[in-house]
C-alpha positions as CSV (number, residue, x, y, z in Angstrom):
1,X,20.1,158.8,127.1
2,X,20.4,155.3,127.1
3,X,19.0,152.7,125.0
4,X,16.8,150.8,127.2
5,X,14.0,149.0,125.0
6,X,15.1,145.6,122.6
7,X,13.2,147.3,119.7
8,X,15.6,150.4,119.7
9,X,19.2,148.7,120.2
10,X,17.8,146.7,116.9
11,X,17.2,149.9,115.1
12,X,20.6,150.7,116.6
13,X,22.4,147.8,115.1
14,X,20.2,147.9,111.7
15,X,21.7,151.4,110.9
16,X,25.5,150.6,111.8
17,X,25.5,147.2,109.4
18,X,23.4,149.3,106.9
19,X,26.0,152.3,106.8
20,X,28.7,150.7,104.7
21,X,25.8,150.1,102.2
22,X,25.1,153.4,101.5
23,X,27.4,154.2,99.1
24,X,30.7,152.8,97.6
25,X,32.7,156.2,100.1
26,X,31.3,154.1,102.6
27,X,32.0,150.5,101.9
28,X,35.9,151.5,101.0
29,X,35.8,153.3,104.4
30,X,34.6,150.0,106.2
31,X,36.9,147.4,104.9
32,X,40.3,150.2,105.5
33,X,38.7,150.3,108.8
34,X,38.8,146.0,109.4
35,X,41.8,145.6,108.0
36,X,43.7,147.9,110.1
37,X,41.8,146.4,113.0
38,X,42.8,143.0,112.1
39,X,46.8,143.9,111.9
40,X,46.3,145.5,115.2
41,X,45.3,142.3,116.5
42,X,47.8,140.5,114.6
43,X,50.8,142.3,116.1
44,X,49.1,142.3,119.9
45,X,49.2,138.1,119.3
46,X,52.4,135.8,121.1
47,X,54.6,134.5,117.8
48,X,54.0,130.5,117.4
49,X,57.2,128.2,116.8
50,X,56.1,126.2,113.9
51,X,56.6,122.8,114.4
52,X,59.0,122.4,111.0
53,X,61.6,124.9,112.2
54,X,65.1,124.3,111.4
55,X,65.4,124.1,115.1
56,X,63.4,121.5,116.2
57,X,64.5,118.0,117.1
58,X,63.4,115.8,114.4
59,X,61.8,115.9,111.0
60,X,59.0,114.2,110.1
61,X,59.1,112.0,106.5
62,X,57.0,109.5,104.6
63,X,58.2,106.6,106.6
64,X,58.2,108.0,110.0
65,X,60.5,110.4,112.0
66,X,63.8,110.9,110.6
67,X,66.4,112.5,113.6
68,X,68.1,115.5,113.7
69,X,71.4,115.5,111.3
70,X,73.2,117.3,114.3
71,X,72.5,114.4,116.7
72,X,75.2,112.2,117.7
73,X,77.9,115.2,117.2
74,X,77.3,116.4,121.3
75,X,79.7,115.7,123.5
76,X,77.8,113.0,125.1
77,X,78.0,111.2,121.9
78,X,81.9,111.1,121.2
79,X,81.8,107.3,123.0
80,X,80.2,106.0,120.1
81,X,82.9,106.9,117.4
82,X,85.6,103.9,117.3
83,X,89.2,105.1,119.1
84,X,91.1,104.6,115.9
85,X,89.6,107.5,114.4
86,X,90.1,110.4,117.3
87,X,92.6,112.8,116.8
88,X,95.9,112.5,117.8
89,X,95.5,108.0,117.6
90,X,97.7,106.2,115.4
91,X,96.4,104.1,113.1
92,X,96.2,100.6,113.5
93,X,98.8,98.6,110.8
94,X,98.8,95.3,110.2
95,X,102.1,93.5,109.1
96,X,101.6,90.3,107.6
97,X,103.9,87.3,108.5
98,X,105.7,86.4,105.1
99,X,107.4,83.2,105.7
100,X,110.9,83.3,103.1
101,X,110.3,81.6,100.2
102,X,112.2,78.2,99.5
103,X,114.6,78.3,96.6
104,X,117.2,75.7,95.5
105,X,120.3,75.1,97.5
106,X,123.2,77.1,96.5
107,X,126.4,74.9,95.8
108,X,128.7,77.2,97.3
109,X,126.9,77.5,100.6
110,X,127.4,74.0,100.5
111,X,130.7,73.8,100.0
112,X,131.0,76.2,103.0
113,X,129.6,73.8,104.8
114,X,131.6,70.8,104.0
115,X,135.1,72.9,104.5
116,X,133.9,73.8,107.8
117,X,132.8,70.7,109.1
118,X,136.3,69.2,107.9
119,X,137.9,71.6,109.9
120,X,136.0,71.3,113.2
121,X,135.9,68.0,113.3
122,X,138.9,66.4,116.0
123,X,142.0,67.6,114.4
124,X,145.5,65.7,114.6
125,X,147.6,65.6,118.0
126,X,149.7,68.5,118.4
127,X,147.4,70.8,116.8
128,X,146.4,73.9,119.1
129,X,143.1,76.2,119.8
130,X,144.4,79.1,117.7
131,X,145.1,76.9,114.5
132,X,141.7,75.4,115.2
133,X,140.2,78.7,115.3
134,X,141.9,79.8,112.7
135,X,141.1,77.2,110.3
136,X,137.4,77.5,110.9
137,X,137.5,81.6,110.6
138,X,137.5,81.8,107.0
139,X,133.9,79.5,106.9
140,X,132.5,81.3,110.4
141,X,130.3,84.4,111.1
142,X,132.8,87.0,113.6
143,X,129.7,86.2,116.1
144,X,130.1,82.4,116.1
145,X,133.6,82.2,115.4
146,X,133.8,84.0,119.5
147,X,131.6,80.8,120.4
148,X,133.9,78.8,119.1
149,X,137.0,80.1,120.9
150,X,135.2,78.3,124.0
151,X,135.4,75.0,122.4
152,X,138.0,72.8,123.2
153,X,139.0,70.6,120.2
154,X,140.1,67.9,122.0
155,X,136.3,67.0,122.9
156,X,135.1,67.3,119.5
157,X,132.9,63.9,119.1
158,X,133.8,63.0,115.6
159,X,137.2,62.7,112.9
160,X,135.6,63.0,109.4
161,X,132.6,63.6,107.6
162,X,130.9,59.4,106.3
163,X,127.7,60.4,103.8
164,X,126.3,63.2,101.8
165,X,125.3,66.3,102.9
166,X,121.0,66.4,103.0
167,X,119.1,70.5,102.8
168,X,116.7,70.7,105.5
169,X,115.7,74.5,104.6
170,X,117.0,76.3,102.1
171,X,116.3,80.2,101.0
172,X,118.2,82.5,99.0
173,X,120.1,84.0,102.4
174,X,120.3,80.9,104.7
175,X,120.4,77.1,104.5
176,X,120.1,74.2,107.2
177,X,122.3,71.3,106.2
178,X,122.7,67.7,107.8
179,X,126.0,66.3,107.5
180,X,126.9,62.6,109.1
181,X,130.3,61.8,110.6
182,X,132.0,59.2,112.3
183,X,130.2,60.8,115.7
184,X,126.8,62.6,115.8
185,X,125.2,64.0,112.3
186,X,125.3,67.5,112.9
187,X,122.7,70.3,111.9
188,X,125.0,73.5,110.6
189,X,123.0,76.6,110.2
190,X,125.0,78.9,107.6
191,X,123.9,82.4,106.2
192,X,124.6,84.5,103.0
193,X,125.6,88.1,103.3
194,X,126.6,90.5,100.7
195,X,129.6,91.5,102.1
196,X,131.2,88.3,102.9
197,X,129.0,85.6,101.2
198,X,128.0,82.2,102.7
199,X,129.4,82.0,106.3
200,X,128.4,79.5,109.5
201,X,126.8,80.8,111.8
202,X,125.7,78.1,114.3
203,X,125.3,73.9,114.6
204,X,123.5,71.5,116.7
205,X,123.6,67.8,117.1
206,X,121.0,65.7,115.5
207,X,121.8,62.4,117.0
């Protein structure tokens, strides 16, 4: 029958707490009974993400909140990483702008010079294009010298050359030498190559 009175479910309950007391069979075979209760409940419980997986978002450190190392490295992200550095981009090289050094004029340049500007300027009557031409070929780059073939000497504005010769620029491959006539002082550019030395390669009128 059931218990119906509060003075017997007391007696009830003072004999189940009191059983484990009895003896030392008794109390080992109460506490193997709560723990296997206790790992039954354990394993019936929902597992918990901790909040310090390796898989959350961000990691929390003395100074505040520290992101995670995989951030940035989406797909989303890729804008942020300069162009130079994506695969398949050249990289970007600078050239710097090395102006020649300046060296002392060389004497035989010069005398290119002077030998060519005695030959261009106005040569004696009876003298033709093709002895012009060819007196200047020996002092004249093969690109000039086909300038030159359009020249008529006849309308060359001076007969001899009246000072010194005066460097504007000189390097160790080209020079830039004023030299006065009779006419116009003219500006003769002439170059230095290995294979045929100091040569003419252009002139322009000063004054």
């Amino acid at each position: 029958m059931p218990i119906r009175t509060h003075r017997g479910r007391t007696a009830v309950y003072r004999r189940l707490w009191g059983w484990p007391l009895r003896s030392p069979k008794h109390l080992a075979g109460a506490v193997v009974l709560l723990v296997a209760v206790a790992s039954g409940i354990g394993l019936l419980l929902p597992n918990v993400p901790s909040a310090t997986s390796s898989g959350g978002a961000s990691r929390e450190t003395d100074s505040g909140y520290e992101t995670d190392p995989r951030e940035g490295l989406s797909g989303g992200d890729t804008g942020a990483r300069s162009d130079d550095t994506r695969e398949g981009s050249p990289p970007s090289i600078s050239v710097p702008n090395v102006e020649p050094s300046s060296v002392e004029p060389d004497p035989a340049g010069l005398d290119v010079v002077r030998e060519w500007v005695s030959e261009w300027t106005r040569p004696s009557e009876g003298t033709t294009r093709e002895q012009w031409i060819e007196g200047l070929r020996p002092h004249t780059t093969p690109e000039f010298i086909g300038v030159m073939n359009t020249v008529d000497p006849a309308n060359v504005p001076a007969t001899e050359i009246t000072g010194r010769l005066r460097v504007d620029e000189s390097t160790k491959t080209s020079m830039r030498v004023r030299v006065p006539t009779d006419g116009p002082t003219v500006r003769v550019h002439v170059v230095r190559s290995s294979a045929e030395g100091w040569r003419v390669s252009g002139y322009d009128r000063v004054d």
